[in-house]
N, CA, C and O atoms as a GROMACS GRO file, in nm:
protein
  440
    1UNK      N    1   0.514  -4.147  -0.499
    1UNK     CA    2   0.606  -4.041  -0.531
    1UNK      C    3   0.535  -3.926  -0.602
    1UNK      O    4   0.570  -3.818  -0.555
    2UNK      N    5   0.442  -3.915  -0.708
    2UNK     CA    6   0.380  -3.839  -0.774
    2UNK      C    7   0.286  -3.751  -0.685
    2UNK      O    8   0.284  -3.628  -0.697
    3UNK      N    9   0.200  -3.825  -0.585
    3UNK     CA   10   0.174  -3.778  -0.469
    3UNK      C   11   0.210  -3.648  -0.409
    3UNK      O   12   0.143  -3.548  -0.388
    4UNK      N   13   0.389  -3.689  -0.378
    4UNK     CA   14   0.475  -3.600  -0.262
    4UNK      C   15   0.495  -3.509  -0.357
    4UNK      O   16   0.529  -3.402  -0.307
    5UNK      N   17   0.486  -3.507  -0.483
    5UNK     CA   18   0.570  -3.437  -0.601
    5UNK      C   19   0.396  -3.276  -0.611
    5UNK      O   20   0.389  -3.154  -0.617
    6UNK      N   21   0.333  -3.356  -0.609
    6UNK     CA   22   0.200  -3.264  -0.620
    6UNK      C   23   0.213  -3.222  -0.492
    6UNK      O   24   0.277  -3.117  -0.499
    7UNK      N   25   0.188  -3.246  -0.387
    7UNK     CA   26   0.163  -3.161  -0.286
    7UNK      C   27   0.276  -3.063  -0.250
    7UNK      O   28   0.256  -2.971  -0.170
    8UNK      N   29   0.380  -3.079  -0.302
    8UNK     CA   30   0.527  -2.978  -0.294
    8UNK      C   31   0.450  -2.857  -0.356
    8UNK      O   32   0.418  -2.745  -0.316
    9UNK      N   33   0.432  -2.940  -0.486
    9UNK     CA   34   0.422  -2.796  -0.585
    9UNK      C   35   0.280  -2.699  -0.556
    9UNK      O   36   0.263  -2.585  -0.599
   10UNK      N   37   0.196  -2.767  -0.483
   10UNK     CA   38   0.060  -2.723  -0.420
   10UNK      C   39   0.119  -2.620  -0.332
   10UNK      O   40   0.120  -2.497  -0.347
   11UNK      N   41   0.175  -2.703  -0.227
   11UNK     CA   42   0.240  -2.600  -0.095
   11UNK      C   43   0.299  -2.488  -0.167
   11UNK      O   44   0.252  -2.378  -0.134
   12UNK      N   45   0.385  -2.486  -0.253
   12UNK     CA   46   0.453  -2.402  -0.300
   12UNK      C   47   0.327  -2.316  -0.389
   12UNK      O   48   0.265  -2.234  -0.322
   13UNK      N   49   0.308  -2.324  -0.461
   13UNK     CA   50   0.181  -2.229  -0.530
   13UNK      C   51   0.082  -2.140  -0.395
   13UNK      O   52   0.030  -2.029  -0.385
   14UNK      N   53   0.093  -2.228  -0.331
   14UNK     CA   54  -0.012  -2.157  -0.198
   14UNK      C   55   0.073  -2.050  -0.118
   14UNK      O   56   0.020  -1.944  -0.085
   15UNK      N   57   0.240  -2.086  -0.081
   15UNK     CA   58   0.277  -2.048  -0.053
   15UNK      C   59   0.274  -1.869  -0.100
   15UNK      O   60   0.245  -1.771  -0.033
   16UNK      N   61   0.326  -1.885  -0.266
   16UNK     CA   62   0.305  -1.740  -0.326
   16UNK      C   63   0.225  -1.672  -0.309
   16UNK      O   64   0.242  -1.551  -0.291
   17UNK      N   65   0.095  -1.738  -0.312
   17UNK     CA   66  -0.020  -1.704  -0.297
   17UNK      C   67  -0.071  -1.608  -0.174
   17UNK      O   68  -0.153  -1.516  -0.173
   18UNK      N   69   0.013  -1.668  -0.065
   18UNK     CA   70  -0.014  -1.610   0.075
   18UNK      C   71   0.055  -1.481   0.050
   18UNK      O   72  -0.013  -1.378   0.044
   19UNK      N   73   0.213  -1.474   0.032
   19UNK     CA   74   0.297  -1.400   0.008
   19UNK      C   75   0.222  -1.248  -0.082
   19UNK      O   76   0.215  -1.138  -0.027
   20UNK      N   77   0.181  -1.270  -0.201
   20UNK     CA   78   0.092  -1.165  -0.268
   20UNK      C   79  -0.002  -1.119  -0.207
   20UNK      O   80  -0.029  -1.003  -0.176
   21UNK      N   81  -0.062  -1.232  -0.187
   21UNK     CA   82  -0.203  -1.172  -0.106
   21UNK      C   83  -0.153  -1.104   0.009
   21UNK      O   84  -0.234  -1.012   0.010
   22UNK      N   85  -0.077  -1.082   0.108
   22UNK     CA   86  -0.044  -1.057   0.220
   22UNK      C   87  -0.017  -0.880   0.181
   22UNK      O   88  -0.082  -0.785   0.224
   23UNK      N   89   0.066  -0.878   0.113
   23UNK     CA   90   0.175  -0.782   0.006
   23UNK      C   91   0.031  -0.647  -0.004
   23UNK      O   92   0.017  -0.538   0.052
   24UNK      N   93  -0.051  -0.720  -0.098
   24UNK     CA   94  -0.167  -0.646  -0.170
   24UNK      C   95  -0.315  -0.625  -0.036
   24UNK      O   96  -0.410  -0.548  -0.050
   25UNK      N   97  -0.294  -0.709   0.072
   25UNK     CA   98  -0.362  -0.691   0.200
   25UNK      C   99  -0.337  -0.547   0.283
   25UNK      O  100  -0.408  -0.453   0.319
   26UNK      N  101  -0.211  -0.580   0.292
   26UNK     CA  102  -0.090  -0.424   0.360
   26UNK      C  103  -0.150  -0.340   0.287
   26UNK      O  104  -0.201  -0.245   0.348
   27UNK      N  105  -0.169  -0.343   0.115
   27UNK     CA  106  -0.139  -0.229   0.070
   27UNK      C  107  -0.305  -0.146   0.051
   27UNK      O  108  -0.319  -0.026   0.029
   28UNK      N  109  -0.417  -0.249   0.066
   28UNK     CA  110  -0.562  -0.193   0.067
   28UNK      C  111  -0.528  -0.113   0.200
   28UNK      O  112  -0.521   0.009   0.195
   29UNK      N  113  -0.503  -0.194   0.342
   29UNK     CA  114  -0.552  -0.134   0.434
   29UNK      C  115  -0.441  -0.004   0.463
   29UNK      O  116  -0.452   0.059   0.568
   30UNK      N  117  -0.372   0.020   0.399
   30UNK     CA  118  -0.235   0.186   0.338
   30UNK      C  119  -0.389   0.259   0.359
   30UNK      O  120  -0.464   0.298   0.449
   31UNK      N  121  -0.381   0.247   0.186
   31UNK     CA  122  -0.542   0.301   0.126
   31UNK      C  123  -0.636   0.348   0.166
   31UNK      O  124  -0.675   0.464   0.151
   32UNK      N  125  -0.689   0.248   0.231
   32UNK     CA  126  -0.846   0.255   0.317
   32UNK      C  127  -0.767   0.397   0.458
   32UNK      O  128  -0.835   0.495   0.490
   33UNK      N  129  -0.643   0.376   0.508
   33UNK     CA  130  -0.626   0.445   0.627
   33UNK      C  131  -0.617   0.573   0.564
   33UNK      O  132  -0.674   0.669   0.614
   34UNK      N  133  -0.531   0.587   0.426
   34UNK     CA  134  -0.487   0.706   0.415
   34UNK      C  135  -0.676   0.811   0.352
   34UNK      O  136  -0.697   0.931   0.369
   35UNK      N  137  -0.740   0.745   0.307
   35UNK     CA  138  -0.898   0.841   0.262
   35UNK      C  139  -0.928   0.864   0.388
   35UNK      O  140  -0.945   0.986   0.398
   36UNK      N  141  -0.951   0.784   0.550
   36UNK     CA  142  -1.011   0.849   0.601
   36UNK      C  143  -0.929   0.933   0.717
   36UNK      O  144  -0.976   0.983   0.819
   37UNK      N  145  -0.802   0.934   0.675
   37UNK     CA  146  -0.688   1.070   0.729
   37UNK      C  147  -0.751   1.191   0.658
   37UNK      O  148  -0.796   1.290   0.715
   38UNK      N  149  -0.746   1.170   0.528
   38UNK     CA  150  -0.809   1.263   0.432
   38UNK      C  151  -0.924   1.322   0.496
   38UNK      O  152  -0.929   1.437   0.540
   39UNK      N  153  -1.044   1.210   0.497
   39UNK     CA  154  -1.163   1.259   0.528
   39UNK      C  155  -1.181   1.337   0.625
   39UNK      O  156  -1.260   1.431   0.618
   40UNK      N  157  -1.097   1.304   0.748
   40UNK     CA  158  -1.106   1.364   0.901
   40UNK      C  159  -0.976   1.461   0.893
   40UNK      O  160  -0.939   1.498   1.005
   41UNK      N  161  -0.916   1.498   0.808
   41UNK     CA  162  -0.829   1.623   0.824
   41UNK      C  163  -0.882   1.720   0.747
   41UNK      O  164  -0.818   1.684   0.647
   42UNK      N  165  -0.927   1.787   0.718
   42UNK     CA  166  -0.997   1.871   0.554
   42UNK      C  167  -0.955   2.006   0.606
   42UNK      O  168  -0.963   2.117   0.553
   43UNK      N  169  -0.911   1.972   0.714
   43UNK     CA  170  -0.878   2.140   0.785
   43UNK      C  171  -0.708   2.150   0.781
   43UNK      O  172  -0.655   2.246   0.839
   44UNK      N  173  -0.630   2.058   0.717
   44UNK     CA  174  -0.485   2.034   0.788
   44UNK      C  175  -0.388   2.040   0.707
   44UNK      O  176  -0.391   1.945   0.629
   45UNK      N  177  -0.278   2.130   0.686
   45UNK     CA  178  -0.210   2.150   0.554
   45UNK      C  179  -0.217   2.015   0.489
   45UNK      O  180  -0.279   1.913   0.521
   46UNK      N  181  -0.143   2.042   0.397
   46UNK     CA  182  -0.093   1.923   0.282
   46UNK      C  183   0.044   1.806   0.381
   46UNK      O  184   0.066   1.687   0.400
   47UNK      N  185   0.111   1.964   0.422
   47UNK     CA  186   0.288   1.916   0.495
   47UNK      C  187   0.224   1.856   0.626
   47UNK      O  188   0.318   1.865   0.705
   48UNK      N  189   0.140   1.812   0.679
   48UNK     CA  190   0.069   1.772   0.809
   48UNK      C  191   0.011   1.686   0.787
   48UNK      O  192   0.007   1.590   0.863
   49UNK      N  193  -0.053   1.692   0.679
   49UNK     CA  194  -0.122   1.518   0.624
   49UNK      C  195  -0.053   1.430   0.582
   49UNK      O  196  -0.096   1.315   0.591
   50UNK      N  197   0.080   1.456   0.521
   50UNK     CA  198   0.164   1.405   0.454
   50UNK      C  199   0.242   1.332   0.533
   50UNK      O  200   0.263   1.212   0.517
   51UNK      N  201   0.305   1.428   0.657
   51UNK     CA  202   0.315   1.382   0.763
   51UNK      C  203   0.279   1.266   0.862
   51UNK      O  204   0.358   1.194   0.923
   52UNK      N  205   0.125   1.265   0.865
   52UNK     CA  206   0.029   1.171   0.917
   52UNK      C  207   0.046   1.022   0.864
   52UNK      O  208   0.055   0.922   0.936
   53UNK      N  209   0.049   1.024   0.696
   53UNK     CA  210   0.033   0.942   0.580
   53UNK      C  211   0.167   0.873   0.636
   53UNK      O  212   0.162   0.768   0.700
   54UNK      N  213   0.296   0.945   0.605
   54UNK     CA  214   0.402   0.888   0.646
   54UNK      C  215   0.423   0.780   0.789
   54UNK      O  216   0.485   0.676   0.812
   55UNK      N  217   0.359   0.845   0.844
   55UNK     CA  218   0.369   0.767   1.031
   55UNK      C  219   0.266   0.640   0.969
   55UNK      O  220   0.325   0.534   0.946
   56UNK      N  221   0.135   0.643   0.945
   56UNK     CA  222   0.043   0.521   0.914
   56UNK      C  223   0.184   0.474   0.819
   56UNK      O  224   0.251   0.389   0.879
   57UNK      N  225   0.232   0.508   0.704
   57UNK     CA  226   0.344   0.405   0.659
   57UNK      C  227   0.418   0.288   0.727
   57UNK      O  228   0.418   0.166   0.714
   58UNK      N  229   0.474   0.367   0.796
   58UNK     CA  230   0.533   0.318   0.904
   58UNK      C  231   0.511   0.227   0.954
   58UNK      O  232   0.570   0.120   0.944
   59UNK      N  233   0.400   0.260   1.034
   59UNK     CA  234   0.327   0.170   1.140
   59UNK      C  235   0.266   0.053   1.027
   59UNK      O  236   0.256  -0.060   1.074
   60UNK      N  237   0.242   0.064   0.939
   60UNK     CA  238   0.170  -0.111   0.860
   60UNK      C  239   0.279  -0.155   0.767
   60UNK      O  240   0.252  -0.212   0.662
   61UNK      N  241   0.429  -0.124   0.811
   61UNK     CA  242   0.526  -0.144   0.751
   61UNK      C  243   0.585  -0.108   0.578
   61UNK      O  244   0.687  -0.147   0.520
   62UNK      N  245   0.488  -0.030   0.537
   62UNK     CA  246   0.468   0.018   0.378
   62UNK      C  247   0.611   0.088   0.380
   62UNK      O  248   0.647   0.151   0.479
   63UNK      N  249   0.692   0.074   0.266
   63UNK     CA  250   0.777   0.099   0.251
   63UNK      C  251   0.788   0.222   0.147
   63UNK      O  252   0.880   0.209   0.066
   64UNK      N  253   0.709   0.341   0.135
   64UNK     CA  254   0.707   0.435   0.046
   64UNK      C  255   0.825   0.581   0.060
   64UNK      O  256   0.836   0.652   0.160
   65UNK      N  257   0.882   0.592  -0.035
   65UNK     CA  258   0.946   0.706   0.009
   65UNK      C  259   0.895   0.824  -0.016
   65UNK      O  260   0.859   0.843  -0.133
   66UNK      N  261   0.873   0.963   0.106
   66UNK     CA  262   0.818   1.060   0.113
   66UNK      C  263   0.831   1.158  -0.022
   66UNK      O  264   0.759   1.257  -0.034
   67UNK      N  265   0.940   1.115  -0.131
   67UNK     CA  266   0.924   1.198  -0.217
   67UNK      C  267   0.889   1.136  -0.338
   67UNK      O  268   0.916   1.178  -0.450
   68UNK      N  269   0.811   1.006  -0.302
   68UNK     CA  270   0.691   0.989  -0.416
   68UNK      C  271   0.542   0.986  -0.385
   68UNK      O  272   0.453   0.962  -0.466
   69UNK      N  273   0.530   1.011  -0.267
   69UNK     CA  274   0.419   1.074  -0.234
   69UNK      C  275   0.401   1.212  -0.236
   69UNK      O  276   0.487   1.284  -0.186
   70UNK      N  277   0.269   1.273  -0.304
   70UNK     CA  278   0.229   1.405  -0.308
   70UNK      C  279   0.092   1.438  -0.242
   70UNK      O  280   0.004   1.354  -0.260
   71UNK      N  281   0.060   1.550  -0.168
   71UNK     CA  282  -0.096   1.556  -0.125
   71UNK      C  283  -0.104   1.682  -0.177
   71UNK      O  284  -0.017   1.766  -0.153
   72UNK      N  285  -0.235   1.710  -0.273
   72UNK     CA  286  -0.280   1.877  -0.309
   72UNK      C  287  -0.374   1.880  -0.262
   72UNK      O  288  -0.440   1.779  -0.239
   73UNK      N  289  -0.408   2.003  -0.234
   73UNK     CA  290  -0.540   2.051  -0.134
   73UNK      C  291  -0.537   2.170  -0.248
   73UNK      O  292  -0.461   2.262  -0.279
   74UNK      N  293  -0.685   2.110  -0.300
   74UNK     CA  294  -0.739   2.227  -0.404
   74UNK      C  295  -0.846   2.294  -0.371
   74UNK      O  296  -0.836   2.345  -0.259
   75UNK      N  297  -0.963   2.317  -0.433
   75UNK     CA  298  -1.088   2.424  -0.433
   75UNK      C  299  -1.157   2.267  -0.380
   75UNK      O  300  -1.174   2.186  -0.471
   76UNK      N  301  -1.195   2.226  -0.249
   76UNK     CA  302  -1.286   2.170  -0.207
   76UNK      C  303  -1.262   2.020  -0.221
   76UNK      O  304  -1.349   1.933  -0.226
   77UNK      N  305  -1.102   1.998  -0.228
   77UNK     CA  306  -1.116   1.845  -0.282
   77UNK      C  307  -0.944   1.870  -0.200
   77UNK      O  308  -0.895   1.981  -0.180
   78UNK      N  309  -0.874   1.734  -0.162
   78UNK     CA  310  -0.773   1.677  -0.169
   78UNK      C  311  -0.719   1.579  -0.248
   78UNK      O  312  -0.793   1.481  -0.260
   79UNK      N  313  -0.634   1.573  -0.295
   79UNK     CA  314  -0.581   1.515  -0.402
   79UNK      C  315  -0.441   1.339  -0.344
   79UNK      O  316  -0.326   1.372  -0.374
   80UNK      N  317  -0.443   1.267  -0.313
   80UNK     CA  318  -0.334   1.246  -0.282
   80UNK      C  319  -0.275   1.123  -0.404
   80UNK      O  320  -0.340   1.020  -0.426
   81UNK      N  321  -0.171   1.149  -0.460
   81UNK     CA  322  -0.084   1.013  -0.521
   81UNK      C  323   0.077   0.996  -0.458
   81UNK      O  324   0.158   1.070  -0.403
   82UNK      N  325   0.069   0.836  -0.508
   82UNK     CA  326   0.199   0.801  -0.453
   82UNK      C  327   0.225   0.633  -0.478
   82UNK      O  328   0.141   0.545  -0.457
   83UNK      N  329   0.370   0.614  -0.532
   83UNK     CA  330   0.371   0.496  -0.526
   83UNK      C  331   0.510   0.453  -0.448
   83UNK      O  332   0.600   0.529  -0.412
   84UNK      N  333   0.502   0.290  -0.431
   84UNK     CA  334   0.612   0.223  -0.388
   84UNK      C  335   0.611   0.112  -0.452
   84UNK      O  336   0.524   0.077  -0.532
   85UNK      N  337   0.704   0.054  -0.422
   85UNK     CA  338   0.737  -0.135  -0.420
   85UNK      C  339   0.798  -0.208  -0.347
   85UNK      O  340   0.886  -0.182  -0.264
   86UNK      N  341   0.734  -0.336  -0.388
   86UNK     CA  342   0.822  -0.414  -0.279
   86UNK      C  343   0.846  -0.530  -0.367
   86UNK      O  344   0.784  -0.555  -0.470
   87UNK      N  345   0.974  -0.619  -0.297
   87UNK     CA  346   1.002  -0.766  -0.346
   87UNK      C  347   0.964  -0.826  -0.293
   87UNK      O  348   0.978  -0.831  -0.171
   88UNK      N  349   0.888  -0.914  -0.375
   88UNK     CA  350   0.807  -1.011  -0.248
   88UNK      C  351   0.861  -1.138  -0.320
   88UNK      O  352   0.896  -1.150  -0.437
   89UNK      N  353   0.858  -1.230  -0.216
   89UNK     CA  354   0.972  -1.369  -0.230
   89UNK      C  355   0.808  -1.451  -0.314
   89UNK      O  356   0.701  -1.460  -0.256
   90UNK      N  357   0.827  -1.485  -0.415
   90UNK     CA  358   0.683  -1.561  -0.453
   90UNK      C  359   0.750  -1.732  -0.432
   90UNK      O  360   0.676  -1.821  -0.391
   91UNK      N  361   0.871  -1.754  -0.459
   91UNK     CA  362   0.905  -1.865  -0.433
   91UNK      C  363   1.019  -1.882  -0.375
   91UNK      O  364   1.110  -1.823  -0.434
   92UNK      N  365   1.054  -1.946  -0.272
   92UNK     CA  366   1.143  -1.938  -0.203
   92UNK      C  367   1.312  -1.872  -0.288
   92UNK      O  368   1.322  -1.948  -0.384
   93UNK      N  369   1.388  -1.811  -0.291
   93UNK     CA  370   1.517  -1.763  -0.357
   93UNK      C  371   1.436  -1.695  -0.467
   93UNK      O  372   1.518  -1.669  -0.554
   94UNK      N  373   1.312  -1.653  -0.507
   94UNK     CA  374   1.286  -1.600  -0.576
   94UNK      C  375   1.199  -1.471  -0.557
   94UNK      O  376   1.080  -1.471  -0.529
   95UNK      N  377   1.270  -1.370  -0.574
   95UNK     CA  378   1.223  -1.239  -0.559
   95UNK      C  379   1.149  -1.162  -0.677
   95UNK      O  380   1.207  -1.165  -0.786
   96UNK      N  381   1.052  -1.108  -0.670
   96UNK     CA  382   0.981  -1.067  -0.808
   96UNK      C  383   0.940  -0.897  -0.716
   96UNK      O  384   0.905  -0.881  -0.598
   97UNK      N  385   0.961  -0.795  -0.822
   97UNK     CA  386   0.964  -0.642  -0.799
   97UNK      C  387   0.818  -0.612  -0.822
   97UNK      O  388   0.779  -0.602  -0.938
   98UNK      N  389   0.735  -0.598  -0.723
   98UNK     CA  390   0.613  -0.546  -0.720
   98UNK      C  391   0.573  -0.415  -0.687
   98UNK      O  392   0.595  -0.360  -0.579
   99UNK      N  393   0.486  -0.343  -0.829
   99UNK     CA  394   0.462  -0.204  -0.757
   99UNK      C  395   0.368  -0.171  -0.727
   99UNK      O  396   0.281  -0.231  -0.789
  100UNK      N  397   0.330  -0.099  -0.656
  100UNK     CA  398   0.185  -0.019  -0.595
  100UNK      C  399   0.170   0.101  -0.611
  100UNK      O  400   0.272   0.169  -0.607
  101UNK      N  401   0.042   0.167  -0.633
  101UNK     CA  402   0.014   0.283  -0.674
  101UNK      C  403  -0.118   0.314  -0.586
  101UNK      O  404  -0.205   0.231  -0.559
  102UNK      N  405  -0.114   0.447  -0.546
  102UNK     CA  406  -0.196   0.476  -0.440
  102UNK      C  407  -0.307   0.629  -0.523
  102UNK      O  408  -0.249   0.712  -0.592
  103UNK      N  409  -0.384   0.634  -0.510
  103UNK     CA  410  -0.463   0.749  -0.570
  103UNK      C  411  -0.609   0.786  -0.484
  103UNK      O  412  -0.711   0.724  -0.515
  104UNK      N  413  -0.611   0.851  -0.416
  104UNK     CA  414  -0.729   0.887  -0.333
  104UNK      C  415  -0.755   1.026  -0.357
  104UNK      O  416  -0.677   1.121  -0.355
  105UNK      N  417  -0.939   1.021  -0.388
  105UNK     CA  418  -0.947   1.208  -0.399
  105UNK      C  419  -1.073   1.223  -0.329
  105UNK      O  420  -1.176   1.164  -0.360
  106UNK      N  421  -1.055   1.343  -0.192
  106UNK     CA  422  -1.171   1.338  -0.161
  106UNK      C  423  -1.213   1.509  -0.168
  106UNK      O  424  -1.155   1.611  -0.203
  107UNK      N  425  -1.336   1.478  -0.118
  107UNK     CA  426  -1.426   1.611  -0.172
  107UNK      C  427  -1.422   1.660   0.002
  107UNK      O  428  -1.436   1.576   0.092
  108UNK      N  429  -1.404   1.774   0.023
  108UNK     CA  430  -1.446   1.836   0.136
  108UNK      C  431  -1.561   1.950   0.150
  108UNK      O  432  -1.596   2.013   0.050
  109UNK      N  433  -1.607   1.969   0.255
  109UNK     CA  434  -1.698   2.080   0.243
  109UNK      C  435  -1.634   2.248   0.233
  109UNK      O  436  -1.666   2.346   0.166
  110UNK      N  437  -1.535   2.224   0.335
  110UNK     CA  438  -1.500   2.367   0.296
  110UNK      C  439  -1.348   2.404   0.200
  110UNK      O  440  -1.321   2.521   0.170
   0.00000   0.00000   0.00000
C-alpha cells in the first residue's frame, strides 16, 4: 500500500512538473520568436511588428492581450515589453495564476 501511495504522489508531482515546464516552454519559444521578428524587421513600424508579435501569439497559443504589449522604436534600438498569464492546472482541480513577462531590446543598424 505505501508503495501505490508513493507512486500517486510521484505521478502527481511529475505531473505539475510537465504542466509548468510546458507553460514556461511556450513562453521561451514567445521570446526567442518575438527578438528575431525584431531582428529581421528594423525597417517596420512599431503598429506592424506589433502586429506580427500578435499573429506568432496566436499561433503558439500565448494568451497576451494587445494592450499589454508595447513596441518602441527609438534612436537605433527597439524596445519591446509585455506581459500575460495563465492558469495552469499544477494539480488536478487545482489552478494556480501564473505570470509572464516578456522584455526584448535590440540594437539595429539604422
Amino acid at each position: 500500500m505505501k508503495t501505490v501511495i508513493k507512486l500517486i504522489v510521484v505521478l502527481v508531482v511529475l505531473n505539475g512538473a510537465y504542466r509548468v515546464g510546458s507553460a514556461y516552454w511556450t513562453h521561451y519559444q514567445f521570446q526567442d520568436s518575438i527578438q528575431q521578428l525584431a531582428q529581421f524587421s528594423e525597417h517596420a513600424a512599431p503598429e506592424e511588428l506589433k502586429a506580427k508579435i500578435l499573429e506568432q501569439a496566436s499561433t503558439l497559443g500565448v494568451p497576451i492581450d494587445p494592450d499589454n504589449l508595447t513596441v518602441v522604436r527609438g534612436n537605433r534600438r527597439i524596445d519591446i515589453d509585455g506581459n500575460y498569464f495563465r492558469d495552469i492546472e499544477i494539480v488536478p482541480r487545482f489552478k494556480r495564476h501564473w505570470d509572464f513577462t516578456i522584455h526584448v531590446t535590440v540594437l539595429t543598424l539604422s
